[in-house]
VONU-189548 format. One record per residue (C-alpha): residue in three letters; x, y, z. Coordinates in steps of 0.001 Angstrom, whole numbers, plus 500000, padded with zeros to 6 digits. Layout:
VONU-189548
ALAXYZ...
This chain:
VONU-189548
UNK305575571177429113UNK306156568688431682UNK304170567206434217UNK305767568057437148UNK305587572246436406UNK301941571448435420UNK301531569584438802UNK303268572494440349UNK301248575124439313UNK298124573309439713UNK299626572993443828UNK300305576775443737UNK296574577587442802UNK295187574971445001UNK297012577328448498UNK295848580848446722UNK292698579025446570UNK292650577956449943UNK294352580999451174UNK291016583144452049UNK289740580515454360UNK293389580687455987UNK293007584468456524UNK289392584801457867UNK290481582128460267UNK293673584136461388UNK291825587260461626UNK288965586142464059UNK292016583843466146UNK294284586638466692UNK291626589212467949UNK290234586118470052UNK293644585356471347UNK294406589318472009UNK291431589796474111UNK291556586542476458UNK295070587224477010UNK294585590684477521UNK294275590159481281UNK297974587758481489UNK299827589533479399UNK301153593610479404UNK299232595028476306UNK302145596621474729UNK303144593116473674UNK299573592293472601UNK299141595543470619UNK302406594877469015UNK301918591614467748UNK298472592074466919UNK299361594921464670UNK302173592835462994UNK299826590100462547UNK297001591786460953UNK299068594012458671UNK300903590963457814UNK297266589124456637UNK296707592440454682UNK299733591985452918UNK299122588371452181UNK295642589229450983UNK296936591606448609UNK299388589198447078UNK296203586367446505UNK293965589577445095UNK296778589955442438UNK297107586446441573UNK293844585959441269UNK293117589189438802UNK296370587386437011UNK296305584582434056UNK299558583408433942UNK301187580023432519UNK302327577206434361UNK305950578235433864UNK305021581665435006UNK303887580434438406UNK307055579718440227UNK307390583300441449UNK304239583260442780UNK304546579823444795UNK308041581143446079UNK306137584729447337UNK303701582934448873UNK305846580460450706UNK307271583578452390UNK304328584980453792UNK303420581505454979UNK306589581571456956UNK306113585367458323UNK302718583864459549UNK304462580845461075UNK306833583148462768UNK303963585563463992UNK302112582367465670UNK305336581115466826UNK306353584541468825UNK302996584592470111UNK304273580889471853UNK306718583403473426UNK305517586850473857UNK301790585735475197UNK302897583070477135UNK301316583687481147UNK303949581982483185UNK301512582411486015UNK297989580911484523UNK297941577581483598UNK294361578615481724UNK295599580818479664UNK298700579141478814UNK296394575817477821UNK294141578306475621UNK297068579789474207UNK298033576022473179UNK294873575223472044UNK294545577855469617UNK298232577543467886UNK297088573817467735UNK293541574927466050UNK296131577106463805UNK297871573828462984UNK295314572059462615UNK293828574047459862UNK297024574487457589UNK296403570840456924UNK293369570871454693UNK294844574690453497UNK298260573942452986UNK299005570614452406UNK299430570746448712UNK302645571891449119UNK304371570062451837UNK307094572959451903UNK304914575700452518UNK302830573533455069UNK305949572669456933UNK307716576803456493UNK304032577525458720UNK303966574363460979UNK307587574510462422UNK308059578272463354UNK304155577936464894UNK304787575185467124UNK308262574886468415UNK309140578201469931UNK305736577171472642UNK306964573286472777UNK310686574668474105UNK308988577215476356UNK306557574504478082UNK309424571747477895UNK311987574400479667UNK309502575495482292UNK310161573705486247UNK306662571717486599UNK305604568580485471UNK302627570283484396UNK304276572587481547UNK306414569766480641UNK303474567501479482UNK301947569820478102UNK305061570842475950UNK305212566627475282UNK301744566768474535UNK302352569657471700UNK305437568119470045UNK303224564747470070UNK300035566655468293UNK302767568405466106UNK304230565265464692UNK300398563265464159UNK299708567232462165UNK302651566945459890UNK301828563105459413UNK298114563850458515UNK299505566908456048UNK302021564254454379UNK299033561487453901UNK296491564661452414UNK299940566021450352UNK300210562644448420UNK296316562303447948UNK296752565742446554UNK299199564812444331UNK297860561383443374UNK294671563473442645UNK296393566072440025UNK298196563005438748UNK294651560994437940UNK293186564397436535UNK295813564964434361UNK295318561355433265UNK291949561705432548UNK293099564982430422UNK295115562782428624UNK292448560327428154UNK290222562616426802UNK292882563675424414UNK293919560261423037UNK289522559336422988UNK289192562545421185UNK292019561902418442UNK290926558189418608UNK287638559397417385UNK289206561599414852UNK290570558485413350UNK287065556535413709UNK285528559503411443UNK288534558881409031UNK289595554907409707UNK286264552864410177UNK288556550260410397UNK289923550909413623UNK286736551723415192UNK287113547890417453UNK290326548979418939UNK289049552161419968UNK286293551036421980UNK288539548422423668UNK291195551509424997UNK288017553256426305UNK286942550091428381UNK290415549516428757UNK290884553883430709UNK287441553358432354UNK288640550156433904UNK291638552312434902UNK289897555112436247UNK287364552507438842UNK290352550892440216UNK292275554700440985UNK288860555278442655UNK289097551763444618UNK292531552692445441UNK291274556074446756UNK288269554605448286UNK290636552161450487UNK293382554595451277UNK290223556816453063UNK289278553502454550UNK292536553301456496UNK293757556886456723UNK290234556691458941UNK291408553892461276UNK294295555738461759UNK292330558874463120UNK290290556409465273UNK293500554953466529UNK295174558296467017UNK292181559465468642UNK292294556380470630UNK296079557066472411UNK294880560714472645UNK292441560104475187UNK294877557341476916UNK297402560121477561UNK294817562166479215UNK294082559838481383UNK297677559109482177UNK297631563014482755UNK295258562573484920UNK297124560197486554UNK300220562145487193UNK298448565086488606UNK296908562950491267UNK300387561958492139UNK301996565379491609UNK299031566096494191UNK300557563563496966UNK304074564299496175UNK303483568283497172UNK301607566837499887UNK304761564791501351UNK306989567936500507UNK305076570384502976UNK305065567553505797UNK308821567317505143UNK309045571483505893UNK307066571111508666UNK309164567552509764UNK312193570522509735UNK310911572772511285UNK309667570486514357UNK313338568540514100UNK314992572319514679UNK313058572250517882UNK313220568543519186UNK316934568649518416UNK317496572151520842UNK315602570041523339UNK317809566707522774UNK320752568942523098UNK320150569737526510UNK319186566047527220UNK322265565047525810UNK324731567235527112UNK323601567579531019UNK323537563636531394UNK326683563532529884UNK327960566138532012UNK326432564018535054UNK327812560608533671UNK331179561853534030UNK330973563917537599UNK330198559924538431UNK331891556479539060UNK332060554292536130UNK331532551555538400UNK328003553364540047UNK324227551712538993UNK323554555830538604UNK326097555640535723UNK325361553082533886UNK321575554276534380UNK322756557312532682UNK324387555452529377UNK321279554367529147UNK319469557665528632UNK322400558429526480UNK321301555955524652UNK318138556537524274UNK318850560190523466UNK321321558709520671UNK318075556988519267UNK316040560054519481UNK318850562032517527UNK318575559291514803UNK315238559691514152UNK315328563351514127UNK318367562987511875UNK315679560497509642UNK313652563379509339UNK315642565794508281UNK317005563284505714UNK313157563144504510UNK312713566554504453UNK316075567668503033UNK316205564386500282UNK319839563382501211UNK321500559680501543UNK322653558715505136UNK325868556713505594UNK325666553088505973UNK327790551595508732UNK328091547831509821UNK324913546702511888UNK324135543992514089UNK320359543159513355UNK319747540732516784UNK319661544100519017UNK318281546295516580UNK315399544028516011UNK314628543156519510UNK314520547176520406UNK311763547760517610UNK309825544638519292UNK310005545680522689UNK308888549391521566UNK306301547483519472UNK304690545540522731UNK303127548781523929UNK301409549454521320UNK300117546202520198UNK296534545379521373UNK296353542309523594UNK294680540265521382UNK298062539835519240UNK300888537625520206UNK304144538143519007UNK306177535806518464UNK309733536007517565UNK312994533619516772UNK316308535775516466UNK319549533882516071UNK322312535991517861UNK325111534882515312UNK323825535993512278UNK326251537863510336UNK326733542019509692UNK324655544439507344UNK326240547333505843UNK322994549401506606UNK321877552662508337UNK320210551422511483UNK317528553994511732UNK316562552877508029UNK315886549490509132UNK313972550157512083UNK311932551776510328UNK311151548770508391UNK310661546581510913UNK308132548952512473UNK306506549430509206UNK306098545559508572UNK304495545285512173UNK302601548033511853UNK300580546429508798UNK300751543355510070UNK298683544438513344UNK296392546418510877UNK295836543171509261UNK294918541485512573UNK293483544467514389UNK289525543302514194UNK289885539540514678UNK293704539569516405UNK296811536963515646UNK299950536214516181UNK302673538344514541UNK306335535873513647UNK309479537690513306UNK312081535399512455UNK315581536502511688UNK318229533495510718UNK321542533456508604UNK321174532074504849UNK323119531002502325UNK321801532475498719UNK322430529210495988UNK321752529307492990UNK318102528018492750UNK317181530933495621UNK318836533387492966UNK316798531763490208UNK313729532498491889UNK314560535867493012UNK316904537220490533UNK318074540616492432UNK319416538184494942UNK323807537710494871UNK324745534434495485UNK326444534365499335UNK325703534572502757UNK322780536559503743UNK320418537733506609UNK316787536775506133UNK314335538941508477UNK310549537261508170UNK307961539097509628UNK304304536663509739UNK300711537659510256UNK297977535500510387UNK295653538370509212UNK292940538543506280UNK295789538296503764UNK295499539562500273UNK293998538960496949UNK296433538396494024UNK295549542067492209UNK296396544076495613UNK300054541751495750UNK300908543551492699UNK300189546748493085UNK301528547038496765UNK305046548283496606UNK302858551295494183UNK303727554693496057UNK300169555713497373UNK298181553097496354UNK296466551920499548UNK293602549471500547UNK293214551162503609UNK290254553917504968UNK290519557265504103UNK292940558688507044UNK294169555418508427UNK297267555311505749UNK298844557416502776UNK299936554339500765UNK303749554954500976UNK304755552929503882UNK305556549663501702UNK307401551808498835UNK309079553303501224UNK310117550035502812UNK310823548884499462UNK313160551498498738UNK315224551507501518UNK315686547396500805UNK316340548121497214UNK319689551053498469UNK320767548436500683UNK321485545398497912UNK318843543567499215UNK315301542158497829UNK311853542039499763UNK309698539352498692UNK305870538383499673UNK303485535873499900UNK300277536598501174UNK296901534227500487UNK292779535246501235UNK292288534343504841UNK295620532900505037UNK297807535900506504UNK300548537640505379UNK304615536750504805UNK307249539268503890UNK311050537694503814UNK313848540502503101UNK317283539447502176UNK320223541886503214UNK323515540504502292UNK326130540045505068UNK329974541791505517UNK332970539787507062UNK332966539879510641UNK336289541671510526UNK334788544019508572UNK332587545183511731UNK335569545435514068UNK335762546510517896UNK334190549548519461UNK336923551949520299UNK337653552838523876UNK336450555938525310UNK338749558607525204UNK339542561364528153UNK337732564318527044UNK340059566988525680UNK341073569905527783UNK342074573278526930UNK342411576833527458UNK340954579971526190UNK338609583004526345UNK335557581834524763UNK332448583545523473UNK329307581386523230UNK325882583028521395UNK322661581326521574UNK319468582591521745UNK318169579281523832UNK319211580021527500UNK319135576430528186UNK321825575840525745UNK323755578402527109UNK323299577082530254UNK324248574048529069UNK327551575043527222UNK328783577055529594UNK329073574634532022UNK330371572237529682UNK333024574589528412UNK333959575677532067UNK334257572239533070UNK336836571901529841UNK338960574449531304UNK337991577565528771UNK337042580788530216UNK333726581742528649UNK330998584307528224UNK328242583508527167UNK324853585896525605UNK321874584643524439UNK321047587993522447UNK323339588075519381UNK323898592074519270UNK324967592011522419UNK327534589717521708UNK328772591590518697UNK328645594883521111UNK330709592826523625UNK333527591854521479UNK333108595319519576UNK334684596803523184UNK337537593947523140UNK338219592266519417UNK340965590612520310UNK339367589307523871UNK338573586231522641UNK340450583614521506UNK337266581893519994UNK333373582114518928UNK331071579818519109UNK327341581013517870UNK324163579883517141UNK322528579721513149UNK318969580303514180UNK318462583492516122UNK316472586709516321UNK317759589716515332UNK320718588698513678UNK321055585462512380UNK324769583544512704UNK325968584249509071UNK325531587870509702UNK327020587813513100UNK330167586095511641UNK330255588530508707UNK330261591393511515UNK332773589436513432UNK335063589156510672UNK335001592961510019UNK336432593451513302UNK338714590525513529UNK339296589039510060UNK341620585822512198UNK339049585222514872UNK338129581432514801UNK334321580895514640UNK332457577276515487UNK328454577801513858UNK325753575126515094UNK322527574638514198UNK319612572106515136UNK318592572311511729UNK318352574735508431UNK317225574832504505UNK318975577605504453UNK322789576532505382UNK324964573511505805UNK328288572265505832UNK329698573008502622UNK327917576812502744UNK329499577427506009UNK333050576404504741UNK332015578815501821UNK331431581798504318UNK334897581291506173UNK333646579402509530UNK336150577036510774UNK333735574190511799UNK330247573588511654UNK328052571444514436UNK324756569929514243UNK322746569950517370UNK322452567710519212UNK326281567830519924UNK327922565256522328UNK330549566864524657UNK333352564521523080UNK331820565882519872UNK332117569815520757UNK335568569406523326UNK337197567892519966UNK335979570396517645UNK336976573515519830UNK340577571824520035UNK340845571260516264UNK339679575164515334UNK342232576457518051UNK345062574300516673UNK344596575482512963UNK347395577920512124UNK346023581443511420UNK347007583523509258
């Protein structure tokens, strides 16, 4: 007979041996498991599997009862090995639906217990089924993936760990099941050996009784196996050694994952955080922007009732803008809230700069001095403007942080450069050419060399607890980084502070003229206007009127629709509001349409999670306006949707 069927069967005994354990332990998990998830999960699906389950370890009990009451042959075995290999796999499958059918999608405790006891399942099929890596692997693979893809699928960061987690702990399982399988084997292997031993020492005595002669060469093959036999048991001795700095070592990057866990739930912590000030930043932009409408619109309306040539109107293009600035930010914080890119557009830094410092002044204590050299010829950026203000005003404002207690002087420098190659050397995100180079100087505390490191870190902050959130620099950082440029720093103990940011320049041609103002476009028509702000409709009614359309105007959206439900084809064009009571402006367009599928329709909005650009297109409205509109803006768009052939 040979070896390897001997070695076989010996395996097969070894799981029915082992196979008790297995079922006491599945017995007393799947009643735990039923009852703790009892609460999560509808009991149908608990009765159901439990059921399954526990008929299933009936069934597999049976099968070891018989084998054991059997005395069969090594060659008889194989049917027995290839029976139990496919109730191991029914019992992987039963473990692995549980991964499905238990799962709580809305407890994370239950869903970690549920983990830890298919991993506690896992666990112990290595010491019970590892003498046949087949079988081991026919439980281990249907057990653990079916959870792993569930967790790994699932929209959190929190799942999707945890599914990492599992597949990780699944792999270092069927690693330590591999190492135990070939100790196993190497262990049947030495016993057989020593079977063999005992054979040829037995015969070899025979021969003693019979050949006195060869009793010398007897003796020296014992001495010769026992020699044998210590170093297998060094061999065995050392393998324990290391597969026991493995463990340690395993156990080692377990607990450095959890605290990287750790780690990520702190910031998953501050990143909800950010997202429910950028819903509330919306929110409070929808208002400011219905306010900054009005603004914008009545001292435009006043700016043109004037001479060009007056002090009143060039008084007013300044609050225009002003209220252009103010519609910038806003538009910054409905970028933050909503995630999107802006635009860039060419830039000249020499005014943009000097309008953050002079807003800076009043706020600055008296006890810092600023200080600043701008060179009025220094080239173009490619930039969005509100971006880099906000920058600049984040730079200062650490910088008079820095100096608040003992005060300073804050330098802001800004000079053309020309990026060689040794400046590229040192700062390799740097393009060789012509660049901008904005300094901003403190002669604060400064910094140690472990904070310099870790500043640019999103969160991390050396600041008291409500004096900062720790994402000013990334955030400053990033917006650099999306413009091709690099931020560098240098910043000593006692010493103050020195950021330098590169932004590469554009061709001067490149920037071109501002256009001419245009004559506002005139034009004729009945229009309806629909907003539920009366100042707006205040607002564009006399802008409209002033255009030369006839208009009506309702603040209440059902009366509108009741208005042009009395005369459809009254009107030669809507204009409505997104935001209103009552009916919002998607459903008063839908209700237009029914009456008047051609009827053009302009929707504006101050701001929305809820509809933009492309959805309006989507829903059949001919334009779409954000608020704050300028009259050029809204004159142009009315003139457009009137011109479009319909249909």
């Amino acid at each position: 007979m040979q070896r390897t069927e001997i070695i076989y069967a010996e395996q097969i005994r070894l799981l029915y041996a082992n196979a008790p354990a297995g079922f006491v332990a599945t017995v007393l998990n799947v009643g735990l498991l039923a009852a703790i998830q009892w609460q999560v999960v509808a009991s149908p699906r608990i009765v159901a599997w439990l059921a399954s389950m526990l008929a299933l370890t009936a069934l597999r009990a049976g099968l070891v009862w018989r084998f054991q009451r059997s005395s069969l042959a090594p060659s008889a075995i194989g049917r027995w090995g290839t029976l139990f290999g496919v109730g191991t796999l029914a019992a992987g499958l039963g473990w692995g639906s549980a991964g499905v059918w238990l799962f709580p999608v809305a407890s994370s405790p239950h869903q970690v217990f549920l983990a830890f006891v298919l991993g506690g399942m896992l666990a112990g099929a290595v010491g019970l089924l590892s003498a046949r890596m087949g079988v081991f692997l026919s439980f281990v693979c249907p057990a653990a993936v079916p959870i792993i893809v569930h967790l790994l699928v699932q929209g959190d960061m929190l799942s999707r760990s945890m599914g990492g987690m599992g597949a990780l702990f699944t792999i270092v399982v069927i690693f330590t099941a591999l190492k135990l399988h070939c100790t196993i084997r190497t262990s049947l292997h030495l016993r057989f050996d020593n079977i063999d031993l005992v054979a040829a020492v037995t015969a070899e005595k025979a021969r003693v009784e019979c050949l006195n002669t060869e009793l010398t060469a007897e003796i020296m093959e014992r001495q010769r196996a026992e020699a044998a036999l210590r170093a297998a048991h060094e061999a065995l001795e050392e393998r324990v050694q290391e597969r026991t700095v493995e463990l340690a070592t395993t156990l080692e990057q377990l607990q450095a994952e959890m605290v990287e866990r750790q780690r990520l739930t702190e910031e998953l912590r501050q990143v909800q955080k950010m997202e429910a000030v950028g819903r509330l930043a919306g929110g409070v932009a929808h208002d400011f922007n219905n306010i900054l409408a009005a603004m914008i619109g009545y001292t435009e309306l006043a700016a043109h009732n004037i001479s060009a040539s007056s002090l009143a109107w060039h008084q007013l293009r300044e609050v225009l803008r002003a209220g252009q600035r103010a519609k910038a930010l806003v538009q910054q914080i409905l970028t933050f809230s909503r995630r999107t890119e802006q635009a860039h557009t060419p830039v000249q830094l020499p005014p943009l700069v000097e309008e953050a410092l002079a807003l800076l002044r009043a706020s600055l204590p008296s006890t810092i001095e600023i200080c600043q050299d701008i060179d009025p010829k220094v080239g173009a950026v490619l930039a969005d403007p509100t971006q880099l203000h906000q920058v600049i005003i984040n730079l200062c404002a650490n910088a008079e942080h820095a100096m608040r207690q003992t005060g300073g002087v804050l330098a802001i420098r800004l000079e053309a450069v020309e990026v060689d190659t040794a400046l590229a050397v040192q700062y390799p995100t740097l393009h060789l050419g012509p660049h901008v180079r904005l300094t901003v100087r403190d002669t604060g505390q400064g910094m140690p060399p472990d904070v310099v490191e870790r500043i640019y870190d999103p969160f991390f902050t050396t600041k008291a607890t409500g004096e900062g959130t720790g994402i000013g620099l990334s955030v400053v950082h990033g917006i650099v980084a999306k413009h091709g440029g690099t931020i560098t720093v240098e910043s000593r103990v006692g010493a103050g502070t020195t950021f330098m940011i590169y932004l590469p320049c554009i061709p001067w041609d490149i920037v071109g003229e501002v256009p001419a103002e245009e004559t506002l476009p005139h034009g004729q028509g009945r229009l309806l206007l629909v907003d539920d702000e009366p100042m707006l409709v205040r607002l564009g009614y006399s802008v409209l009127t002033q255009l030369g359309y006839d208009v009506t105007a309702y603040t209440s959206s059902t009366s509108a629709l009741a208005a042009f439900q009395e005369a459809p084809h009254h009107f030669d064009l809507v204009i409505t509001d997104y935001t209103m009571p009552q009916m919002t402006g998607d459903v008063l367009t839908r209700a237009l349409r029914r009456l008047r599928p051609d009827i053009p329709i302009i929707l504006e909005t101050g701001f929305s999670h809820t509809i933009d650009a492309e959805q309006a297109a989507a829903l059949g409205i001919d334009a779409f306006l954000l608020k704050p509109w300028t009259v050029r803006e809204l004159a142009r768009t009315i003139q457009q949707v009137l011109a479009q052939p319909r249909t």
